[in-house]
C-alpha positions as CSV (number, residue, x, y, z in Angstrom):
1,X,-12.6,-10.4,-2.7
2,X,-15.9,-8.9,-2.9
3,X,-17.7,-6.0,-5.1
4,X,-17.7,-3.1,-3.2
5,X,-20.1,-0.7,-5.0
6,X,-20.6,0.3,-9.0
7,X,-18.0,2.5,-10.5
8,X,-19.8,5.4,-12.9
9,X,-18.2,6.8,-15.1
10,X,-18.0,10.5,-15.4
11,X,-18.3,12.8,-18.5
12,X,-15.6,15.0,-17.0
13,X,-11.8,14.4,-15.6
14,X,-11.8,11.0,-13.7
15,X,-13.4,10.9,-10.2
16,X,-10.6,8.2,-8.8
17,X,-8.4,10.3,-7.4
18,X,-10.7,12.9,-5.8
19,X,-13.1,10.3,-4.3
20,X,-10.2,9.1,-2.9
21,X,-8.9,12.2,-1.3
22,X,-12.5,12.6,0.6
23,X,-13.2,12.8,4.1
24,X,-12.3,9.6,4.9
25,X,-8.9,10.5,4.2
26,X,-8.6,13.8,6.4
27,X,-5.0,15.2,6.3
28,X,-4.1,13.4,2.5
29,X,-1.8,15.1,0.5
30,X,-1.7,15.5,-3.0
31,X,1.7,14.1,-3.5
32,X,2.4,10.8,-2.4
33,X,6.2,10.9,-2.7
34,X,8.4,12.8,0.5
35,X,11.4,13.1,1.3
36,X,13.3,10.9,3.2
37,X,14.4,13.1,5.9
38,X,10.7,14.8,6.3
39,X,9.6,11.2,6.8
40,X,12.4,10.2,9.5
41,X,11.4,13.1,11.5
42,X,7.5,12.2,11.2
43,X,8.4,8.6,12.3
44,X,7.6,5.3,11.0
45,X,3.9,5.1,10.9
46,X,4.0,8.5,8.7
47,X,6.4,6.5,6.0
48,X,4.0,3.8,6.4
49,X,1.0,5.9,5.7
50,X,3.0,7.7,2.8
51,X,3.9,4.0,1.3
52,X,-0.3,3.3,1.0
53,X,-0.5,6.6,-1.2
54,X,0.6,4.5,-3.9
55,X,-1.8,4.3,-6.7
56,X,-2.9,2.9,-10.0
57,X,-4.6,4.8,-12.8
58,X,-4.3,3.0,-16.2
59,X,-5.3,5.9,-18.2
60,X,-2.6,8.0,-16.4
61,X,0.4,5.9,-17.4
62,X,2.7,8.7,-16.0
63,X,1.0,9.3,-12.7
64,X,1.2,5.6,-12.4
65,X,5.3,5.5,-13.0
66,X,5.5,8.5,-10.4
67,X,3.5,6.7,-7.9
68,X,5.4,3.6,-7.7
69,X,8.4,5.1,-7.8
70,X,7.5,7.2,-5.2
71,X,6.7,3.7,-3.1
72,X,10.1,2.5,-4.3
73,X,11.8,5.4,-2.4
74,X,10.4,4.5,0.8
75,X,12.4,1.0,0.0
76,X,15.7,0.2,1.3
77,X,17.2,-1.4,-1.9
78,X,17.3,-5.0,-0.3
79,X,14.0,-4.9,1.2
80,X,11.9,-7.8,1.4
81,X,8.4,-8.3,0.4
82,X,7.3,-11.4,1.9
83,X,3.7,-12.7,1.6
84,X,1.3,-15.5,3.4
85,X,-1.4,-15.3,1.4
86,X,-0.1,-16.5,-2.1
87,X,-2.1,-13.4,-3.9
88,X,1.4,-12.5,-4.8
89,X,5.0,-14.1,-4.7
90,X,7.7,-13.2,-1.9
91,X,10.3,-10.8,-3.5
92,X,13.6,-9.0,-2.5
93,X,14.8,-5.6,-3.6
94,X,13.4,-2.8,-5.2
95,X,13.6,-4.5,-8.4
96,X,11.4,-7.2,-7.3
97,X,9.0,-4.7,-5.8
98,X,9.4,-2.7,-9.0
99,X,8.6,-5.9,-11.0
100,X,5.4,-6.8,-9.1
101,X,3.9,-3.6,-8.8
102,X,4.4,-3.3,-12.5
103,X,2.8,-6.9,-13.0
104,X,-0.2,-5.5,-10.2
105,X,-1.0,-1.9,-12.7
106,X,-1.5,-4.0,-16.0
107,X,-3.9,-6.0,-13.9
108,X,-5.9,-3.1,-12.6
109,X,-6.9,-0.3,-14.0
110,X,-7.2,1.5,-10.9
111,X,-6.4,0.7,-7.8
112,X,-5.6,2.4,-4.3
113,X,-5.4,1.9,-0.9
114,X,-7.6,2.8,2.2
115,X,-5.7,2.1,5.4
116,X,-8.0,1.5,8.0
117,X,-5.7,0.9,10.6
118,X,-2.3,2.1,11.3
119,X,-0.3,1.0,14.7
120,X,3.2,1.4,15.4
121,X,4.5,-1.8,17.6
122,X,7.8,-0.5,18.0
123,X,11.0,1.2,17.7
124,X,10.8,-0.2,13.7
125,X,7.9,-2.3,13.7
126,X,4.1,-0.9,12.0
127,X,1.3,-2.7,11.9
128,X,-1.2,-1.7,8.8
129,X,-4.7,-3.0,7.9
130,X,-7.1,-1.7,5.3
131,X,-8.5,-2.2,2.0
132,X,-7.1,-2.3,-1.7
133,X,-10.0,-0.6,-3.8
134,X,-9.6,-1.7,-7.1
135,X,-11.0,-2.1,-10.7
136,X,-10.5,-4.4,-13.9
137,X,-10.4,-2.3,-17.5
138,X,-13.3,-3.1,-19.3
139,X,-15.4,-3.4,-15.9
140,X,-16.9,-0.9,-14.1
141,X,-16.9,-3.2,-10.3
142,X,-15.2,-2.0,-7.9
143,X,-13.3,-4.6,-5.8
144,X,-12.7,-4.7,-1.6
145,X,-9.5,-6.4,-1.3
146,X,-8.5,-6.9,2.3
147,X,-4.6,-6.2,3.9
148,X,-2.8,-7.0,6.7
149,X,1.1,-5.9,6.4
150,X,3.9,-5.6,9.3
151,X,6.4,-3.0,8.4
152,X,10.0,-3.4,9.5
153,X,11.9,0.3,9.3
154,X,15.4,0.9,9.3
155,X,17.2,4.5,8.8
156,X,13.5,5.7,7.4
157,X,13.0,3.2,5.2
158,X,11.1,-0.5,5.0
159,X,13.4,-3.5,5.3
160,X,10.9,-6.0,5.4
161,X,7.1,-6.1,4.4
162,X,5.0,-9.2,5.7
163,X,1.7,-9.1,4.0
164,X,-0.8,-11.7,6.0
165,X,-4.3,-13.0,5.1
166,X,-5.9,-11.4,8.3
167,X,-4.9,-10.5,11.5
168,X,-5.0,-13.6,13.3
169,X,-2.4,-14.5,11.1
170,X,-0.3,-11.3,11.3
171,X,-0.4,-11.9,15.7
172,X,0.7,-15.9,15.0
173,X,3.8,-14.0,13.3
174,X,4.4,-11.8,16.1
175,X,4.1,-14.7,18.7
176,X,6.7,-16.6,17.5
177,X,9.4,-14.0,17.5
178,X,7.9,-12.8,21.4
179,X,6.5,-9.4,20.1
180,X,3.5,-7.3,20.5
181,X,-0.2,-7.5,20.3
182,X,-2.2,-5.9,17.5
């Protein structure tokens, strides 16, 4: 994890969410939450892209609630979270997602995604790669928080999320079962 840049304050309304709506998100919509249907017509990487929406703002406790329950409806109810890294434990359900999302907004005061990468593999596989940009109440760092996930969909929604260190490690999980490249 490495300091990305300074995070200023502003007199005004907070600057999170617009500087993160910029042009380096071109085509981001204000709502992160959408229906299931819209997003089984879009296909997988769209829910994918949808799921990385998710957001923390510790001043904005109910934007916060909305956000992750917006991620939690991209769920099936018995996903799996499953992690190589050991940042954070494996879980199942959304209650386990639930609970560690929760746990990861009382750690950060803000926090969002930038997906830098977005591939689908397959017929229900997405590979997604980015950066968690995130910031510690009471500091004004921002942190650069490398991810690697695979997404396994089913009926529009994720089954299985394997969160990897880097990519190497991501294409070492793919091996074994005899899958694609990324």
């Amino acid at each position: 994890m490495k300091v990305l840049r300074e995070f200023k304050p502003c007199a005004g309304p907070r600057s999170w969410g617009a500087a993160m709506a910029g042009e380096r998100f071109p085509g981001r919509r204000s709502d992160p939450r959408r229906q299931t249907e819209e997003t089984a017509t879009t296909g997988n990487p769209e829910l994918v892209r949808d799921a990385y929406r998710l957001r923390f703002d510790g001043d904005r406790a109910d934007e916060t609630a909305r956000s992750i329950s917006g991620f939690l409806e991209l769920l099936a109810p018995d996903v799996k979270f499953l992690t190589a890294n050991g940042i954070w434990p494996s879980c199942q359900g959304r209650s386990g997602v639930a609970d560690l999302l929760l746990e990861a907004s009382r750690q950060w005061a803000e926090c969002s995604f930038a997906v830098e990468e977005l591939r689908e593999l397959d017929q229900s596989r997405v590979f997604a790669c980015g950066t968690v940009l995130a910031r510690v109440s009471g500091r004004t760092e921002i942190y650069e928080i490398p991810f690697v996930n695979l997404w396994t969909i089913e009926d529009g929604r994720a089954i299985r999320i394997d969160s990897f260190t880097d990519r190497q490690q991501a294409q070492a999980a793919l091996d074994l079962n005899g899958a694609s490249t990324i």
